[in-house]
NUFIDO-514893 format. One line per 3 residues: number of its first residue (from 1); their letters; for each residue x, y, z of C-alpha. Coordinates in nm, 3 decimals. Example, Ala and Ser with C-alpha at 12.3 -4.5 7.8 and 13.67 -1.06 7.14 Angstrom:
1> as> 1.230 -0.450 0.780; 1.367 -0.106 0.714
//
This chain:
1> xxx> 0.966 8.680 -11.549; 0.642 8.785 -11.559; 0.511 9.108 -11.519
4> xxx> 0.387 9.200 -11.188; -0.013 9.294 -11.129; -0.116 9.644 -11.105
7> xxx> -0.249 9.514 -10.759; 0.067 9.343 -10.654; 0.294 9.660 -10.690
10> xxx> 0.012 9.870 -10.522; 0.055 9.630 -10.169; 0.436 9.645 -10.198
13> xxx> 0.405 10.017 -10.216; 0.155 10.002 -9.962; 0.393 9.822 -9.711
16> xxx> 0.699 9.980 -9.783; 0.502 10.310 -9.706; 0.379 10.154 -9.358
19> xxx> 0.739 10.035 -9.273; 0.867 10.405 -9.400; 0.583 10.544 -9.139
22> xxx> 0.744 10.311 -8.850; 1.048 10.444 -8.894; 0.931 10.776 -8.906
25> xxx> 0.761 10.762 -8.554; 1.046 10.603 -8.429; 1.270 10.842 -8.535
28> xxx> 1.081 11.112 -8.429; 1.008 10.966 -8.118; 1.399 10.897 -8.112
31> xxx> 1.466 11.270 -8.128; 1.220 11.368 -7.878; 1.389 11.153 -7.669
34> xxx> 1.761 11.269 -7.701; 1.571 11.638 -7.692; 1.466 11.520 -7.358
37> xxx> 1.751 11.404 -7.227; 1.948 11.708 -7.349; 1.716 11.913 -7.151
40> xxx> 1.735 11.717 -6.839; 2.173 11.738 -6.916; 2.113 12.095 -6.931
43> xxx> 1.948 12.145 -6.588; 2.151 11.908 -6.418; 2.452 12.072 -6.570
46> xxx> 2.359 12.440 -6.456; 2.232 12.301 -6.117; 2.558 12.154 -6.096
49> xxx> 2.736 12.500 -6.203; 2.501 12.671 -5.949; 2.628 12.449 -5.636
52> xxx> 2.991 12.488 -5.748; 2.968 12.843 -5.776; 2.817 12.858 -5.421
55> xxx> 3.100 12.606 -5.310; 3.398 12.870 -5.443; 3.177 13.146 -5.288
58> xxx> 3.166 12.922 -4.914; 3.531 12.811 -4.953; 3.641 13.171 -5.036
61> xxx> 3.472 13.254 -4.709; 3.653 12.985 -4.531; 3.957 13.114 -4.653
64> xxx> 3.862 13.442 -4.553; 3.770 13.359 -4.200; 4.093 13.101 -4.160
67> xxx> 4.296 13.430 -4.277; 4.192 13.647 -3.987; 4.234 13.354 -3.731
70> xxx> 4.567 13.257 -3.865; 4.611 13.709 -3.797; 4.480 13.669 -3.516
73> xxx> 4.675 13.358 -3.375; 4.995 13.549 -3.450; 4.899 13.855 -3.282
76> xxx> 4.790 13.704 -3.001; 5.065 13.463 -2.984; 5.271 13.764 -2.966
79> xxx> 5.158 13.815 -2.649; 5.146 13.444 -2.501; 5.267 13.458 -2.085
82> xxx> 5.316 13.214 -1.836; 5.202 13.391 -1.478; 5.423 13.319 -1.164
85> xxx> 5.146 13.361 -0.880; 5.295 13.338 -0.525; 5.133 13.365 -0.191
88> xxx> 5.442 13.612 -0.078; 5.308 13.591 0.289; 5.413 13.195 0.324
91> xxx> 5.766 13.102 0.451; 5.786 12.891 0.165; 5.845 13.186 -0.071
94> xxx> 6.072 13.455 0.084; 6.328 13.591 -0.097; 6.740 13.542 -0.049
97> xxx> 6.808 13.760 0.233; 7.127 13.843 -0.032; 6.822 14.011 -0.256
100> xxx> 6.627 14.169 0.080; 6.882 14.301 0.224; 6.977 14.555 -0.097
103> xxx> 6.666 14.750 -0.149; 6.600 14.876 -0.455; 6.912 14.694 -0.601
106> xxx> 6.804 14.344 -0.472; 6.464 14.360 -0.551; 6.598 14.402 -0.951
109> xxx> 6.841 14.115 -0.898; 6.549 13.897 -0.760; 6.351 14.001 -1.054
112> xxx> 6.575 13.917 -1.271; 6.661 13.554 -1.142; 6.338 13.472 -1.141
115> xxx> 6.287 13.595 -1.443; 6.607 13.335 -1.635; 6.498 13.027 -1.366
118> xxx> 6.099 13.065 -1.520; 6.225 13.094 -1.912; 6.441 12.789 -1.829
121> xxx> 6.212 12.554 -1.691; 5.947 12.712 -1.970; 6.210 12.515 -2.197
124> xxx> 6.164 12.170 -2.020; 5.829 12.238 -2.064; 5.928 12.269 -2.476
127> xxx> 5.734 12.582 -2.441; 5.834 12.869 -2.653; 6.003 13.068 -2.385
130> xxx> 6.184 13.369 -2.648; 5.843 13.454 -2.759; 5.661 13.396 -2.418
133> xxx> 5.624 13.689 -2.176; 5.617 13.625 -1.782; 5.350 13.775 -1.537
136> xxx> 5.474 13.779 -1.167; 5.154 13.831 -0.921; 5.323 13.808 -0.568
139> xxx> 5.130 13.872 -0.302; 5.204 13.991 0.058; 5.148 14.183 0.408
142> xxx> 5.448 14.386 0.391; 5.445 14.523 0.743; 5.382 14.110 0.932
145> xxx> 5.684 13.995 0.679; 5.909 14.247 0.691; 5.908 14.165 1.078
148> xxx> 5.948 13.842 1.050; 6.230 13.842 0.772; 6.415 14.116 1.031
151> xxx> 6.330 13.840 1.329; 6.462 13.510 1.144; 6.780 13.644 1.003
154> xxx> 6.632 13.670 0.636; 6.668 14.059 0.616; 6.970 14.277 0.758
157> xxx> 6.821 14.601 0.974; 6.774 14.873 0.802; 6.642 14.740 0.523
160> xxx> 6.288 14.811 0.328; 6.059 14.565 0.193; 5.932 14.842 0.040
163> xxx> 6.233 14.957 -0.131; 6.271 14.610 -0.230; 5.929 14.584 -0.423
166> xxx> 6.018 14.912 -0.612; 6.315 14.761 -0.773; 6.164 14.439 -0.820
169> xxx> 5.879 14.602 -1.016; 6.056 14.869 -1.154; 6.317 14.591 -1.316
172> xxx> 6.054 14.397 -1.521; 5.719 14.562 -1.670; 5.510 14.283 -1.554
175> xxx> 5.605 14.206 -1.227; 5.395 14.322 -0.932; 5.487 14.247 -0.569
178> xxx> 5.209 14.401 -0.382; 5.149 14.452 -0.037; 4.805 14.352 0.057
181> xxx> 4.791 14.469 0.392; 4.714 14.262 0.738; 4.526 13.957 0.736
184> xxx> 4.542 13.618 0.584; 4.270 13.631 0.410; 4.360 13.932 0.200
187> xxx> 4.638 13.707 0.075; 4.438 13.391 0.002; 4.179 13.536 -0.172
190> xxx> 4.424 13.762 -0.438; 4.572 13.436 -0.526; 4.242 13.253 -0.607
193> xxx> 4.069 13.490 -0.782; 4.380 13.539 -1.004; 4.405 13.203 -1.067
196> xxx> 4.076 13.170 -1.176; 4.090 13.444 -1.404; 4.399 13.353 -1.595
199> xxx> 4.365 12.974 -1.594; 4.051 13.045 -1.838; 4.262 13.260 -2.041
202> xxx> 4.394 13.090 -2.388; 4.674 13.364 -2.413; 4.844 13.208 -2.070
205> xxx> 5.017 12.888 -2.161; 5.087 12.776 -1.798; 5.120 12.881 -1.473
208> xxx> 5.389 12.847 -1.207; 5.170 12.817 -0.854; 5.335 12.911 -0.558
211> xxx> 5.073 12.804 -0.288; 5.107 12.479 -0.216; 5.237 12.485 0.143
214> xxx> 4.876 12.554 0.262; 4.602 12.295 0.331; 4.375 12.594 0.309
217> xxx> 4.422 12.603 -0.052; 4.375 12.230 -0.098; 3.976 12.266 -0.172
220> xxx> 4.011 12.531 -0.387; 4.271 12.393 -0.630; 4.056 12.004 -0.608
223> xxx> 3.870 12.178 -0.889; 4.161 12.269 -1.124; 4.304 11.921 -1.086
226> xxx> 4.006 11.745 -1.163; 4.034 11.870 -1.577; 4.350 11.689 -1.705
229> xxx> 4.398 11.977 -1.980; 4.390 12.255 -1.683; 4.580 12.024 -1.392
232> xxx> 4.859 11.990 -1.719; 4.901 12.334 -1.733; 4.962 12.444 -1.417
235> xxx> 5.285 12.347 -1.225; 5.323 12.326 -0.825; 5.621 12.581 -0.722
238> xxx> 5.772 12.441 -0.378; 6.072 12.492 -0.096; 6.089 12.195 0.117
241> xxx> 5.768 12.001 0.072; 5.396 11.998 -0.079; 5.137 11.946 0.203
244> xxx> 5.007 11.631 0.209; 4.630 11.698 0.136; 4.715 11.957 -0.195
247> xxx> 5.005 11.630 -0.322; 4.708 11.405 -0.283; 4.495 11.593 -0.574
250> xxx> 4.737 11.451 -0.877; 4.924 11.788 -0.990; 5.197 11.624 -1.201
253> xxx> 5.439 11.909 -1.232; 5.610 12.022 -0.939; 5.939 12.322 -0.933
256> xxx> 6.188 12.448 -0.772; 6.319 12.746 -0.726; 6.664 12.765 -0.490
259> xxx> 6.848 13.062 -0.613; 6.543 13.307 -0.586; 6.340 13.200 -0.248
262> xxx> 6.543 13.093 0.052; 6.554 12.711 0.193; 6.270 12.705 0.522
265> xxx> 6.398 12.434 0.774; 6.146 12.191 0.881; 6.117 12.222 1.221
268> xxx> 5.926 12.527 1.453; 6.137 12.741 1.690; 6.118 12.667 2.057
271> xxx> 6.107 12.952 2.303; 6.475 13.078 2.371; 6.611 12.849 2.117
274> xxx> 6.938 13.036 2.119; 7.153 13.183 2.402; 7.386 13.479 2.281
277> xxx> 7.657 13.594 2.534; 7.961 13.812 2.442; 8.144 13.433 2.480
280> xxx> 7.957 13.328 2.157; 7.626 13.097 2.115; 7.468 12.827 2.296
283> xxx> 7.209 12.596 2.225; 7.063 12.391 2.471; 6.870 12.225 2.310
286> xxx> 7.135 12.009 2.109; 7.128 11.643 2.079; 7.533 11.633 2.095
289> xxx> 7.518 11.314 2.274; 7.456 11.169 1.906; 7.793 11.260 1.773
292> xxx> 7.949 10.983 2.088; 8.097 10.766 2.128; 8.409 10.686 1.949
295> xxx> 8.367 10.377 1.776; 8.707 10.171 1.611; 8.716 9.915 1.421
298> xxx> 8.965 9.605 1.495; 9.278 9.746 1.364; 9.210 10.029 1.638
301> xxx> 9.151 10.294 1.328; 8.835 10.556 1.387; 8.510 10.494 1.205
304> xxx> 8.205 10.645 1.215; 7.865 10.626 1.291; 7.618 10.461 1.060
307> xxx> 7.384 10.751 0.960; 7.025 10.683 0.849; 7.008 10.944 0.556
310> xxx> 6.886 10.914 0.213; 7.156 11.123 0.008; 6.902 11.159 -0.266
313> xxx> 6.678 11.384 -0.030; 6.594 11.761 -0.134; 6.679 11.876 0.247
316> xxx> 7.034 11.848 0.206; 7.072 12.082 -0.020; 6.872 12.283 0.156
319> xxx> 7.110 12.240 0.507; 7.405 12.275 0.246; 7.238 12.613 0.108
322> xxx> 7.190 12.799 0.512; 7.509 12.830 0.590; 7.459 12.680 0.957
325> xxx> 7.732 12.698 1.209; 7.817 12.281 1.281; 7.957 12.380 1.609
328> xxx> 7.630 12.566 1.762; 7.425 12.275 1.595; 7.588 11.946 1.650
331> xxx> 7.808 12.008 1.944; 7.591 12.300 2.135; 7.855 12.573 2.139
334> xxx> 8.047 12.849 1.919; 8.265 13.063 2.030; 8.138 13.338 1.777
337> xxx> 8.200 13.315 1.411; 7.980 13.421 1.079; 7.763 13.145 1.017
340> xxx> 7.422 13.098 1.085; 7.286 13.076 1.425; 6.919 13.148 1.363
343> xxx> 6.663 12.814 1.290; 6.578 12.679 1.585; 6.784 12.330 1.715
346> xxx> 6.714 12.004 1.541; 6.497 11.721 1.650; 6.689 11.371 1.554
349> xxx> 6.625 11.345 1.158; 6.737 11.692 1.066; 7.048 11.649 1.370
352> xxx> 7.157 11.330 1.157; 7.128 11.498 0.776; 7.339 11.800 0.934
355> xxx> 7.579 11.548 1.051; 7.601 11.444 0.738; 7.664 11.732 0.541
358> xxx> 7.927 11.797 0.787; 8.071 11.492 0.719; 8.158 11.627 0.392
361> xxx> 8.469 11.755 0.576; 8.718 11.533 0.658; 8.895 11.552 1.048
364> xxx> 9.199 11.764 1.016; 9.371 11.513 1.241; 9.281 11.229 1.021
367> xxx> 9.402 11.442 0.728; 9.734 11.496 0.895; 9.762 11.102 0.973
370> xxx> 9.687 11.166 1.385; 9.415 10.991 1.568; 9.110 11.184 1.650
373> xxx> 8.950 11.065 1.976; 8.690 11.370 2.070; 8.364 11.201 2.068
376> xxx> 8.199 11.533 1.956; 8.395 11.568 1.639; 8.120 11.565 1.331
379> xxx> 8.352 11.521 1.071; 8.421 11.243 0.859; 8.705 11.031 0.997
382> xxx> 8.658 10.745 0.737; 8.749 10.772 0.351; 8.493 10.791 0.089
385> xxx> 8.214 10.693 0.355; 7.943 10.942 0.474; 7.724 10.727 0.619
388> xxx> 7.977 10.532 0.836; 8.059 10.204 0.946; 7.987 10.138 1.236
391> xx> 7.743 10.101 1.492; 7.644 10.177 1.850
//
């Protein structure tokens, strides 16, 4: 082959030097490149460092801050109540005259009952009741009820209402029965402004209201019942019945409390209701011409009355609970014996539940297998039937 020209090999060497300078720029332009992006790596990397550092610096603050709540909920927990608040003044709320009538002695028993009956229903209320203290705030014009307790029956003489709120204080470190002193209004206004002071308070878990015989109080409490999360917290205590106008406002928990306060009849007390001679008790006002007349069936056997009563109704266990003589109430006279003689006579409703619980006796003639025909007898003369069979 022949030999190249000098001129020849000069171009080749001329464009293998350009292609050597392309690659040259390229390469260098290559390197400033990754330099560049190494550098922009770099920053992103220690920007990335800075905001996780600050992220283990705000977490361990977190923690810090969720540490003393968490302390905090369990020393405060440690002191979670439920407050009993009771307008003391209402006949709705009196003690067992069993508990008024011992003083000191029976105001410790009452606190004490009350005491159990709130950590039980704190359990149906899946509240922790071991770890939850209860506040009584009881309310009350000593001088007005102990007169009245000594007047109806519900306190023996001699006894101290007084004495009574010792022991009941005394018994449990945060009970307070306090006498207010005369006039309503003392009353009313204790129970309100407690209740608006604890109701706010997260330590108090729920509160047991005993003021819901009062239409006074219906206003007040509209406002408490018109938050779900405070009207769920708060339970209606009761004896016979909640007045209308405070039912009305939606409270959904309602309680009773039998073995502490004593039953209140439902009817007001005439002016000499009862007539006491050394011969025993009368009551003229009876409505014995209800027991009559004998009624038979077609075999010539007794039966009894029908009686309109729903056996599902709170106020029979209240009748069952006072002890009330049958004879002074149904028929109109006893010749003197231990039961009670005190509430006023019966208008027809409360005359026919009586009956009834009377009728939870069967006639000791009809037990013996004689024929009963007094048409005052109020016990059952039929087997297994309360109600009765018949009619007038």
């Amino acid at each position: 082959m022949a030999t190249k020209s000098l001129g020849h090999v000069v171009d080749d060497y001329r464009a293998r030097h350009g292609r050597f300078k392309d690659i040259a720029v390229e390469k260098d332009d290559m390197i400033s490149e990754l330099i560049e992006q190494l550098e922009k790596s770099r920053l992103e990397c220690r920007q990335k460092a800075l905001d996780l550092e600050s992220e283990r610096a705000e977490r361990r603050r977190h923690q810090g801050r969720v540490e003393e709540l968490e302390t905090l909920t369990r020393s405060q927990n440690g002191r979670a109540f439920v407050l009993v608040l009771i307008d003391a003044d209402a006949d709705d709320y009196i003690f067992h005259e069993k508990f008024l009538s011992k003083n000191e002695g029976g105001g410790k028993h009452a606190a004490d009952e009350l005491h159990a009956r709130t950590k039980d229903y704190l359990r149906l209320l899946n509240v922790d009741a071991t770890n939850t203290e209860v506040i009584v705030k009881a309310y009350a014009d000593f001088k007005g009820l102990q007169t009245a307790c000594l007047k109806n029956g519900k306190m023996k003489n001699g006894a101290s209402l007084s004495l009574f709120a010792h022991g009941f204080n005394q018994r449990q470190g945060l009970f307070d029965f306090v006498d207010i002193g005369a006039g309503k209004e003392g009353v009313d206004n204790k129970v309100r402004e407690c209740l608006s002071f604890f109701v706010g308070n997260w330590q108090c878990k729920h509160i047991v209201l005993g003021a819901c015989h009062d239409s006074g109080y219906a206003s007040f409490l509209g406002k408490f019942a018109a938050d779900v999360s405070t009207r769920d917290r708060i339970t209606l205590l009761y004896n016979n019945a909640i007045h209308p106008r405070i039912a009305a406002l939606g409270f959904q928990k309602t309680v009773r409390l039998d073995t502490v306060f004593a039953p209140r009849l439902l009817v007001e007390l005439p002016a000499s209701a009862t007539v006491f001679s050394g011969n025993g008790y009368t009551n003229p006002f009876t409505l014995s011409e209800r027991l009559g007349p004998v009624l038979r069936d077609t075999e010539g056997k007794r039966i009894d009355k029908k009686l309109k009563v729903d056996a599902r109704t709170s106020y029979l266990n209240v009748l069952r609970g006072s002890k009330l003589c049958y004879y002074y109430y149904l028929r109109g006279r006893c010749q003197g014996c231990d039961m009670n003689h005190t509430p006023p006579p019966f208008k027809a409703r409360e005359f026919d539940c009586l009956w009834y619980v009377a009728r939870e006796g069967m006639c000791r003639k009809i037990e013996k297998g004689e024929d009963c025909d007094d048409p005052k007898c109020f016990y059952r003369h039929e087997i297994g039937c309360q109600k009765g069979s018949g009619t007038v």
